[in-house]
C-alpha positions as CSV (number, residue, x, y, z in Angstrom):
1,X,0.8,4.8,-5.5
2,X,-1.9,6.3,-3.8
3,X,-2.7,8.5,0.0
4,X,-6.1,7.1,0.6
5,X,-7.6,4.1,2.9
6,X,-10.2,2.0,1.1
7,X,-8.5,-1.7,0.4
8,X,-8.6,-4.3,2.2
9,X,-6.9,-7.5,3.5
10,X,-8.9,-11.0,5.1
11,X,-6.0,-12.0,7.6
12,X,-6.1,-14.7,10.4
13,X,-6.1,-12.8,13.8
14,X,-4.0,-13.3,16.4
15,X,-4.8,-12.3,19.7
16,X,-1.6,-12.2,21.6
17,X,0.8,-10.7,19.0
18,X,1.7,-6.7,18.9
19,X,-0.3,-4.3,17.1
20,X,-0.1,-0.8,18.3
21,X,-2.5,1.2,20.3
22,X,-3.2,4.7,18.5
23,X,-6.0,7.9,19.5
24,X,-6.8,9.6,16.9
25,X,-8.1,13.3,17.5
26,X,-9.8,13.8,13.8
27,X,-11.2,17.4,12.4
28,X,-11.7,19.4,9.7
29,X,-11.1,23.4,9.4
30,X,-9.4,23.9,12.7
31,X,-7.0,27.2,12.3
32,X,-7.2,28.5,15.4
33,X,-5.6,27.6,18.7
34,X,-7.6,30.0,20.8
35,X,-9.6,28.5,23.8
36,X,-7.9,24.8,23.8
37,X,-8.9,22.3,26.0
38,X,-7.2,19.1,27.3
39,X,-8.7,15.8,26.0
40,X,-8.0,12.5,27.7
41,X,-9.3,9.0,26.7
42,X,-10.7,6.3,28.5
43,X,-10.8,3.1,26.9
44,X,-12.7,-0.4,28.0
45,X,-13.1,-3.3,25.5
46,X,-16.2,-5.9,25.7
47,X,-15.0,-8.8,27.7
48,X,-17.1,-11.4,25.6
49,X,-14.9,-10.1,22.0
50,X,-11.8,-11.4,23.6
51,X,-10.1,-14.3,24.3
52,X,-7.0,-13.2,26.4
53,X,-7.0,-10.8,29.6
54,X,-4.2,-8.6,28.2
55,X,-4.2,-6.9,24.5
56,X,-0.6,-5.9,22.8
57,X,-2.5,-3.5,20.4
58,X,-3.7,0.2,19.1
59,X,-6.6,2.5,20.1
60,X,-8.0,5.5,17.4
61,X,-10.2,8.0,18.9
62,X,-11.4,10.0,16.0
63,X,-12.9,13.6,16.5
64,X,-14.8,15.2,13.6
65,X,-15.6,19.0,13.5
66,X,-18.6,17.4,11.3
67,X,-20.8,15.9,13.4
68,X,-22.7,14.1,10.8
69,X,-20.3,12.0,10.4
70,X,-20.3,8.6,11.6
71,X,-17.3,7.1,9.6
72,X,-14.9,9.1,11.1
73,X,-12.2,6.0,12.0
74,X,-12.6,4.8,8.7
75,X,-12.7,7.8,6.7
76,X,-8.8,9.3,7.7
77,X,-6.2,10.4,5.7
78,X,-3.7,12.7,5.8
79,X,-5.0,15.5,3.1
80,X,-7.6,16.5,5.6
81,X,-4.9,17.7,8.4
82,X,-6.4,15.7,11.4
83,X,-4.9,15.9,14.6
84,X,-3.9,12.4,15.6
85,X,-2.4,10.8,18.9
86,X,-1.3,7.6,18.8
87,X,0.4,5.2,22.3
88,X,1.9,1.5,21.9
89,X,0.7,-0.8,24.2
90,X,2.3,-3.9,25.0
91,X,0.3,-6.6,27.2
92,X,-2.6,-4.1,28.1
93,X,-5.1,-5.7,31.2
94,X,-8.0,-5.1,29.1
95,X,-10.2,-6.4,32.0
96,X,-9.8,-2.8,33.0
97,X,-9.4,1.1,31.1
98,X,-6.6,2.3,29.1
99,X,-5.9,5.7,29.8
100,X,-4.9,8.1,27.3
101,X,-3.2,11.6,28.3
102,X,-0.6,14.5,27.9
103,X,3.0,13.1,28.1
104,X,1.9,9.3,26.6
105,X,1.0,10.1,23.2
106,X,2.5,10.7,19.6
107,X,0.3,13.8,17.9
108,X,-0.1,15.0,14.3
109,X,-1.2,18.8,13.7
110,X,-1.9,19.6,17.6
111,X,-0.8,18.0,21.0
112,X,-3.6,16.5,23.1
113,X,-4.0,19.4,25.3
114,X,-4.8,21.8,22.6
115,X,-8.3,20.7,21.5
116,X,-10.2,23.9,19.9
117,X,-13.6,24.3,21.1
118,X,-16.9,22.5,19.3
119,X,-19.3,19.7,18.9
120,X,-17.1,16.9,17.4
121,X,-18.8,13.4,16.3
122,X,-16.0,11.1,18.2
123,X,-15.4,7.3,17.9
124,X,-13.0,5.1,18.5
125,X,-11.6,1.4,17.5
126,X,-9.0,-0.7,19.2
127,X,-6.6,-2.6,16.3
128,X,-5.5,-6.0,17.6
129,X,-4.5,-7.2,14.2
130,X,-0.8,-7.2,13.1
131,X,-1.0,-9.0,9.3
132,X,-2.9,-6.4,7.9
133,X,-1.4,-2.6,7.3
134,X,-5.0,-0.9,8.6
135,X,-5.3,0.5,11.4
136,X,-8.9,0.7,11.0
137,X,-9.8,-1.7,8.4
138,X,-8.6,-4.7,9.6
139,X,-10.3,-7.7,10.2
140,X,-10.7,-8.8,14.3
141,X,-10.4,-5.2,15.3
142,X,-13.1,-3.9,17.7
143,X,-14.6,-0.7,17.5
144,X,-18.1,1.4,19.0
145,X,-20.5,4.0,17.3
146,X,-20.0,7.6,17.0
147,X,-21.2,10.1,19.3
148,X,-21.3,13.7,20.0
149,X,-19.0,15.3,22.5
150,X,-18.4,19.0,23.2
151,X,-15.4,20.7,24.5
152,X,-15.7,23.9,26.2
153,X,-12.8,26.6,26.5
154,X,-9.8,25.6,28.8
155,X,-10.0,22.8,30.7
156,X,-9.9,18.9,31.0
157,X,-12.7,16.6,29.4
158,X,-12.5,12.9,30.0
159,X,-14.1,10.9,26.9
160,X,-14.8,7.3,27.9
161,X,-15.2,4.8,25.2
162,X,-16.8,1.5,25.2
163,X,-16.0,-1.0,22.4
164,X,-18.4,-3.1,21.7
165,X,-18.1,-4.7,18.0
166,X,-16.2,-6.4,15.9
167,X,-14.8,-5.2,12.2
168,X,-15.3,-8.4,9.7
169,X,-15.0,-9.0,6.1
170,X,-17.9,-9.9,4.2
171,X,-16.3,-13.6,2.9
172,X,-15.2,-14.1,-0.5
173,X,-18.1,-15.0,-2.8
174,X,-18.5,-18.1,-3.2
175,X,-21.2,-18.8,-5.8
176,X,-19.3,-17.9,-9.1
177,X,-16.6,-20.7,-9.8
178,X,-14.9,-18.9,-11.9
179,X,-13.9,-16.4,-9.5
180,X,-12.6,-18.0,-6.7
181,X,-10.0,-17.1,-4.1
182,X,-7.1,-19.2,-3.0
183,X,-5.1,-19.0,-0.1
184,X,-1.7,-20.9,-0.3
185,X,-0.1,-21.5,3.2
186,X,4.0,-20.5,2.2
187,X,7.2,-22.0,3.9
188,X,9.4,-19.7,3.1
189,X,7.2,-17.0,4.5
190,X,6.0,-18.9,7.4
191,X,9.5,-18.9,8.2
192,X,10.3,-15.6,8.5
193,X,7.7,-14.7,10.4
194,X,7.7,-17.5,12.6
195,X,4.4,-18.8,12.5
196,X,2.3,-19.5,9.5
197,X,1.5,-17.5,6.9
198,X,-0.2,-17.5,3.9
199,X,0.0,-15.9,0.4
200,X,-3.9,-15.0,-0.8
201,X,-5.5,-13.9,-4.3
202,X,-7.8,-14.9,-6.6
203,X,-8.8,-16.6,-9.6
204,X,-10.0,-15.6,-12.6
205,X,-11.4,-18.2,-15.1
206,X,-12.4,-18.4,-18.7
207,X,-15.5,-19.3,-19.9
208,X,-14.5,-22.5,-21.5
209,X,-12.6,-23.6,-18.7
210,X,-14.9,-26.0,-17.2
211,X,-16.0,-27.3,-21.0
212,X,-12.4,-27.8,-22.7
213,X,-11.1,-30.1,-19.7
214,X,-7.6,-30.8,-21.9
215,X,-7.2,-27.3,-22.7
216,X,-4.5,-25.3,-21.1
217,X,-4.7,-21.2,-20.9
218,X,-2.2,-18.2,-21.0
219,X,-1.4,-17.0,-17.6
220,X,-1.8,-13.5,-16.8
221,X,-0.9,-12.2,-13.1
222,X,-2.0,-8.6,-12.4
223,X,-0.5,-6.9,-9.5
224,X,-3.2,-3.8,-7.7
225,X,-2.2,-0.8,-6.3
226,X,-1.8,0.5,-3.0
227,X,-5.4,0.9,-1.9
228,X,-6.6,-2.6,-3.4
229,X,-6.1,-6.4,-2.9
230,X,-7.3,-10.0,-4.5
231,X,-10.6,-8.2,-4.8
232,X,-10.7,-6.8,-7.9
233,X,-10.6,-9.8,-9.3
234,X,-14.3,-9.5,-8.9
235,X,-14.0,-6.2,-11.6
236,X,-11.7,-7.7,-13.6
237,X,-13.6,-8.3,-16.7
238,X,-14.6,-4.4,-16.7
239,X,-10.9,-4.2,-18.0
240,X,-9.8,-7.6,-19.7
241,X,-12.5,-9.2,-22.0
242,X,-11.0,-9.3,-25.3
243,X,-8.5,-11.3,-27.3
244,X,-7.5,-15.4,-26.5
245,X,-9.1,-16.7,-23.5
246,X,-6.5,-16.4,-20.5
247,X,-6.5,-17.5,-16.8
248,X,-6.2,-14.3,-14.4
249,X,-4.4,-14.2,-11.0
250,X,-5.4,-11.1,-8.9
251,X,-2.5,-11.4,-6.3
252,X,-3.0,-9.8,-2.5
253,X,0.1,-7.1,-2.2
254,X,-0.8,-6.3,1.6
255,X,0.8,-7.1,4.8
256,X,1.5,-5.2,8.0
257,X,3.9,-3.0,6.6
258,X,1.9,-1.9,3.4
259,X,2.6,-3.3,0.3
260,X,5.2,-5.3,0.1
261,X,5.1,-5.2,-4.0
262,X,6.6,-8.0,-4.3
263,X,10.5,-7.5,-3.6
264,X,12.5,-10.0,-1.4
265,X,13.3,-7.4,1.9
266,X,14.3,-7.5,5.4
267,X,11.3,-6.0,6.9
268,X,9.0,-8.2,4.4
269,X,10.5,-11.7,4.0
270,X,11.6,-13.3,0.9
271,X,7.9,-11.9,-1.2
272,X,9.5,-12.5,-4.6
273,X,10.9,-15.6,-4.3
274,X,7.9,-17.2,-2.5
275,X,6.1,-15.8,-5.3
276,X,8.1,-17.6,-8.3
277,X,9.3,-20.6,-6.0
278,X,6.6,-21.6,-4.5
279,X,3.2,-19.7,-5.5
280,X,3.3,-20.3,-9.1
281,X,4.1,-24.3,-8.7
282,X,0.9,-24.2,-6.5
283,X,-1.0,-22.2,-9.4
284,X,0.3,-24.2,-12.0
285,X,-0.4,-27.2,-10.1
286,X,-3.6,-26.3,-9.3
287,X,-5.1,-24.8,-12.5
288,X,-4.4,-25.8,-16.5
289,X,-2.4,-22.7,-17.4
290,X,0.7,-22.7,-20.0
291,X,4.1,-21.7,-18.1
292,X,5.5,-20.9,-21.6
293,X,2.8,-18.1,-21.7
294,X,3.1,-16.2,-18.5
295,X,2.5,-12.8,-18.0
296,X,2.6,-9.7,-15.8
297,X,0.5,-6.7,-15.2
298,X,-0.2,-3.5,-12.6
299,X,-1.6,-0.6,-11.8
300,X,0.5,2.1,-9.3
301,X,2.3,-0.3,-6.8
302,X,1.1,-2.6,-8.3
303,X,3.1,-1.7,-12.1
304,X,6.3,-1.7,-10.2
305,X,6.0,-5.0,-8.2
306,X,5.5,-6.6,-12.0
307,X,8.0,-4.7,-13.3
308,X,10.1,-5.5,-10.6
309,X,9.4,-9.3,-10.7
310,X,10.3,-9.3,-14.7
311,X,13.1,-7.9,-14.5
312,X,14.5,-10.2,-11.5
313,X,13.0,-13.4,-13.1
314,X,13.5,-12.4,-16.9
315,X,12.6,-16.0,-18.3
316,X,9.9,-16.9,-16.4
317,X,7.6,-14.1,-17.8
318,X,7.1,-13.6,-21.2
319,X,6.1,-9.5,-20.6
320,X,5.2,-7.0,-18.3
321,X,2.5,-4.2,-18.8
322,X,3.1,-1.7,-16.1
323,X,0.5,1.4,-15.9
324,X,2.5,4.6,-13.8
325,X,4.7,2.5,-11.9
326,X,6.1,3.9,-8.6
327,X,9.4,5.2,-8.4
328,X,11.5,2.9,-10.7
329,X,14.4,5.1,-10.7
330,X,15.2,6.6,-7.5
331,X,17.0,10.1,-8.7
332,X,13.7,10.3,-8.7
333,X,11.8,9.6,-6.2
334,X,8.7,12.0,-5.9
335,X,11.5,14.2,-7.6
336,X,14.2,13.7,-4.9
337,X,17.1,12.5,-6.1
338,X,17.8,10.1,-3.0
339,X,21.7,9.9,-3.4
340,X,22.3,13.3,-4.2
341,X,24.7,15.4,-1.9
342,X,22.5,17.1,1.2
343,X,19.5,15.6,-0.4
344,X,15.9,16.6,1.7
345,X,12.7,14.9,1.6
346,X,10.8,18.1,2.9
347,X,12.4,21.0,1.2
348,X,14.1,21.7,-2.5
349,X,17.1,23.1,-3.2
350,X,15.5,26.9,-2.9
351,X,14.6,25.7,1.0
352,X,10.6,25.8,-0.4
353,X,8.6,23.1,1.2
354,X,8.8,20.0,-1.4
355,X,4.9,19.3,-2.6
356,X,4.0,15.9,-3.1
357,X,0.9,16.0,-6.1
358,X,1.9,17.4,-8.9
359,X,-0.6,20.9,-9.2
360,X,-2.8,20.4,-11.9
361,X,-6.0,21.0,-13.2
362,X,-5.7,24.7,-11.7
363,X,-5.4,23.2,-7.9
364,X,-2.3,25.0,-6.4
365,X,-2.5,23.8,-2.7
366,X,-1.4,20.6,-2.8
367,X,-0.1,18.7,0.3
368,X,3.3,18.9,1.1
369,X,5.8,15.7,1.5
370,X,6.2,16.7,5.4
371,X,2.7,16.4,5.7
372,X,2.3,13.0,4.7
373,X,5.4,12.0,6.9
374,X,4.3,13.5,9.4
375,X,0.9,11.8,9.6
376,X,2.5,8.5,8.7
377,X,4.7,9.0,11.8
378,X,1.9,8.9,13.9
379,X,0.1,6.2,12.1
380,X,3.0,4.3,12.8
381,X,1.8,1.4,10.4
382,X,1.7,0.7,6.9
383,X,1.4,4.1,5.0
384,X,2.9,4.3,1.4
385,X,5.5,6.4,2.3
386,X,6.4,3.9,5.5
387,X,5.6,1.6,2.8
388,X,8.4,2.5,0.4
389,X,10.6,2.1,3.3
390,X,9.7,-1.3,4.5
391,X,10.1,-2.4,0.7
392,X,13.6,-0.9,-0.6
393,X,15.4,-0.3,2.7
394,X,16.8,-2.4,5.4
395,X,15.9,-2.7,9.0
396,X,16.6,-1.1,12.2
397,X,15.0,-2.0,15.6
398,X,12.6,-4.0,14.1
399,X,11.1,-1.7,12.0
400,X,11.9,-0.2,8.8
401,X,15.0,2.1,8.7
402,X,14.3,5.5,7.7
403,X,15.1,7.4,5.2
404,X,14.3,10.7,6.1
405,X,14.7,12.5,9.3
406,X,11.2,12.9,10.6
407,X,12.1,16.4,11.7
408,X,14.4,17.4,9.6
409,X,13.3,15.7,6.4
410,X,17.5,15.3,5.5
411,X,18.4,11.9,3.3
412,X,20.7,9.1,5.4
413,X,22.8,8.5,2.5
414,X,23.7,5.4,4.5
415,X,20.4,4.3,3.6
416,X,20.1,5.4,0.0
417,X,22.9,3.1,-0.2
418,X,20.3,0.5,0.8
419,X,17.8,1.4,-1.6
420,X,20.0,1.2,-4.6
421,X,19.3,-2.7,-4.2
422,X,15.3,-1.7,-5.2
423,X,16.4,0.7,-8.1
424,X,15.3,-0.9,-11.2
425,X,17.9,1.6,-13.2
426,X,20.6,0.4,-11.3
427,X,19.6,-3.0,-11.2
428,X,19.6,-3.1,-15.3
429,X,22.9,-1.2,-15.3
430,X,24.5,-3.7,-13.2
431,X,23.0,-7.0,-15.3
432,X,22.9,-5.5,-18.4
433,X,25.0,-7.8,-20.6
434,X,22.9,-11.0,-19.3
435,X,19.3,-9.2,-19.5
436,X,19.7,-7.9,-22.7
437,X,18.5,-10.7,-24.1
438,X,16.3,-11.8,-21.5
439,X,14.4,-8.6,-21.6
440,X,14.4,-7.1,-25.3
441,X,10.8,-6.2,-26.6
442,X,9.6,-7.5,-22.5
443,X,8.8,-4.1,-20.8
444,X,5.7,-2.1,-21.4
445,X,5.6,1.2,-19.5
446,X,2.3,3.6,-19.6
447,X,2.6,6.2,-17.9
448,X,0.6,10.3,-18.2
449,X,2.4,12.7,-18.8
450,X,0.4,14.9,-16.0
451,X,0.9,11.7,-13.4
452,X,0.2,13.6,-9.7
453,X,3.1,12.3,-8.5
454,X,5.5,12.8,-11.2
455,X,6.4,9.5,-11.8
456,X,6.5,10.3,-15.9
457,X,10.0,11.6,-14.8
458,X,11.0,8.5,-12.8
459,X,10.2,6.8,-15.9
460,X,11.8,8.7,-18.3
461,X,15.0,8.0,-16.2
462,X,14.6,4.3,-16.1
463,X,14.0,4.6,-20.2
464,X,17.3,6.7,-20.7
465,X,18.8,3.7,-18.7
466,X,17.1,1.0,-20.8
467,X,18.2,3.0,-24.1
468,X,22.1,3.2,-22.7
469,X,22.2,-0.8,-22.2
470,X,20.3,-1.2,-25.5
471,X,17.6,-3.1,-24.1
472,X,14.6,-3.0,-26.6
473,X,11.6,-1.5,-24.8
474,X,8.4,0.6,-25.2
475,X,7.5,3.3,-23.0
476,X,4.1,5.2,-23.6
477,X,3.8,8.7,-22.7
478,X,0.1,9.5,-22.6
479,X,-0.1,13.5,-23.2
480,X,-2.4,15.2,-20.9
481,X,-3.6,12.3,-18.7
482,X,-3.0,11.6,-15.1
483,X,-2.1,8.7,-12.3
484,X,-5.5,8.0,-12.0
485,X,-5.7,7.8,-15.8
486,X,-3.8,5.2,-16.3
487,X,-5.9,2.3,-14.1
488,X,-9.0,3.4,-16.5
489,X,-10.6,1.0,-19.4
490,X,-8.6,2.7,-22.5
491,X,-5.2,1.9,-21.1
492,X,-6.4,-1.7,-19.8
493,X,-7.7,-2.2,-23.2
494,X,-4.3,-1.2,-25.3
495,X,-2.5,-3.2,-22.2
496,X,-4.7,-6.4,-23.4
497,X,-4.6,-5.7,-26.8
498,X,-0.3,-6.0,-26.6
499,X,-0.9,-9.2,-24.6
500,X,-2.7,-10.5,-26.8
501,X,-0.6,-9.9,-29.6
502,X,2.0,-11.6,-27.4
503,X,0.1,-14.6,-26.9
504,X,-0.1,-14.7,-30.8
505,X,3.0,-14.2,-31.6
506,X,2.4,-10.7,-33.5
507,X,3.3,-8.9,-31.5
508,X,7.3,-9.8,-31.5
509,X,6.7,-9.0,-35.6
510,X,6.0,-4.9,-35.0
């Protein structure tokens, strides 16, 4: 779980498929309306970074009351309150300009024609790249430096952009063999999407792997959060370095839509079962690891796409280690209990705005739920909240249905009725006489009990579920500690030490 943009995700581009064509009008500390001027936003494209005359894709021209800043399309979020316009293009002659203007655009905060007056360091990137959930950070998409423009009270000012380079990622290293990466085309995947596709992450050797040639290794595959991919593989040992050697798989959760943690969905493709039917053949295939050892672990998104994957495929994981999960239990998601009568995304039952973060350590002013949807609404890509959506819902138009009115923030109880199919309490109240068994002494839960996004009270539903179908199961409430908390060293280090005591065998004894 997490609102911030810093992972990221090696896909294969592809120059004639849809992206989305978003301006992005960025600043900080505007409160005053007074004086607006009307922006509009020219853009051209470097004919030697393309291979096709016409682009199906999304612009961002980002503004920045700061005019130091010369990260601005890389550095947005929605907890600085940015203005943002964002326009779909579909088969854009990018021989010539692409014209952005009042009446054409989606906006966040202000319209187009309401820019306050100010310096603003302005930029602007084009994102032709429809695997990856950026709209910045994403590989193939082209992009120009920063510079200063001032708007003046009232008025029109034309801002012309040129794009002139290309975002790539720095390659995988290659020059420790025992962290590699592996990409693994998938079928089922390729499939659904029509074209191929492939499942990426990383592995994570031990030291006598290369020495003990007969020797086969515990299998432990950890599943990051939101903001993160196969890359923190390279970090890994900063958490796990204790115990019986193991083999680590860092799996890639990202695709267009967000993170697709894992769950078979509409909007998605079948995630788990390419996962367990075909990725972990190939891993098993491929490396010596012990299928009878096998197990899960994550941070965030990344705790409930293991959880979710234990539960679904109880004997083929011996465990699951889940650190502040997101929503397991949908009565409470962010607190909103999805299914209840009139339920509202935006306001409570006393009509107050519904705040996202939980206020703590004396910080009052915390962003509200409409914020965020509203920002992600003009993203229009893979956000956490469109995220969610993409993940437990069905689809509609080809795209996510939604469960929220954007305006209105009211629940479509026709589409809670959807999510029910994601909610892990439901799903163990449904299979409980089978997966008693399966599971007892399996799930591992940490969660704080200060998490920012309350998900300690998600969890504490899903363990008053867990307790009714007397399924045997250890929840950790850490007093005090936070979301962030709970991806540090000291809960990694009691997560390996109950792996290990797996992997031995002691750990059924307690």
């Amino acid at each position: 779980m997490s609102f911030n943009l810093i992972s990221f995700e090696p896909t294969k581009i592809n120059f004639v498929s849809r992206c989305t064509l978003i301006a992005f009008l960025l600043f900080s500390g505007v409160s005053s309306l007074k004086g607006q001027s009307r922006a509009e936003f020219k853009i051209s494209i470097d004919k030697s970074l393309v291979q096709d005359s016409t682009l199906s894709g999304t612009a961002y021209v980002v503004m920045w009351a700061d005019t130091t800043r010369t990260d601005g399309v890389f550095a947005i979020n929605a907890l600085t309150r940015q203005p943002i316009f964002s326009l779909d293009v579909d088969r854009w002659n990018c021989m010539g300009e692409l014209m952005i203007k009042k009446g054409y655009a989606r906006d966040f905060i202000f319209p187009i024609d309401s820019i306050p007056p100010g310096k603003y360091s302005v930029t602007a990137v084009f994102d032709r790249n429809p695997n990856d959930r950026h709209f910045a950070y994403a590989e193939g998409n082209i992009y120009c430096i920063s510079k200063i423009v001032e708007f003046k009270n009232g008025g029109t000012r034309t801002v012309s952009f040129h794009l002139n380079m290309i975002y790539e990622f720095s390659s995988f290293p290659d020059n420790n063999k025992f962290v590699t990466q592996v990409k693994f085309k998938s079928e089922l995947l390729s499939k659904f999407y029509s074209r191929d596709y492939f499942v990426t992450g990383a592995v994570v050797l031990p030291k006598s792997y290369f020495g003990k040639k007969k020797k086969s290794y515990p299998v432990v595959y950890v599943f990051p959060d939101f903001d993160n991919d196969h890359r923190d593989a390279l970090y890994l040992r900063q958490k796990f370095n204790s115990g019986p050697e193991k083999i680590f798989i860092v799996m890639n959760p990202s695709c267009d839509l967000g993170n697709h943690v894992f769950a078979d969905s509409e909007n998605n493709g079948p995630r788990a079962t390419s996962f367990v039917k075909e990725f972990i053949p190939y891993i098993d295939a491929s490396f010596r690891t012990s299928p009878s050892k096998r197990y899960l672990t994550g941070f965030s998104s990344g705790g409930w796409a293991a959880l979710w994957l234990q539960v679904n495929y109880p004997d083929t994981f011996n465990g699951v280690w889940a650190a502040a999960p997101d929503p397991v239990d949908f009565r409470s998601f962010y607190r909103i209990n999805i299914y209840s009568k009139n339920a509202n995304a935006f306001y409570d039952s006393t009509g107050r705005l519904r705040v996202l973060e939980r206020p703590i350590y004396g910080v009052e002013n915390k962003p509200a739920f409409k914020q965020f949807s509203d920002f992600e609404s003009a993203i229009f890509k893979g956000e956490q909240l469109t995220s969610h959506e993409a993940s437990f819902g069905g689809a509609e138009n080809n795209r996510p249905e939604k469960l929220w009115n954007r305006s209105t923030g009211k629940i479509d109880p026709r589409v809670a009725l959807h999510w029910k199919e994601r909610d892990i309490s439901v799903l163990l109240q449904r299979n409980s006489v089978h997966l008693k068994n399966q599971l007892d002494n399996k799930i591992h839960i940490y969660v704080g009990t200060q998490d920012d996004f309350y998900l300690d009270e998600s969890v504490a539903l899903l363990e008053q579920t867990l307790k009714q179908q007397q399924i045997l199961c250890h929840i950790y409430r850490l007093p005090g500690l936070d979301h962030s908390a709970m991806n540090g060293k000291n809960v990694f280090r009691k997560i390996e030490k109950e792996i290990n005591e797996s992997i031995s065998g002691e750990l059924s004894k307690k």
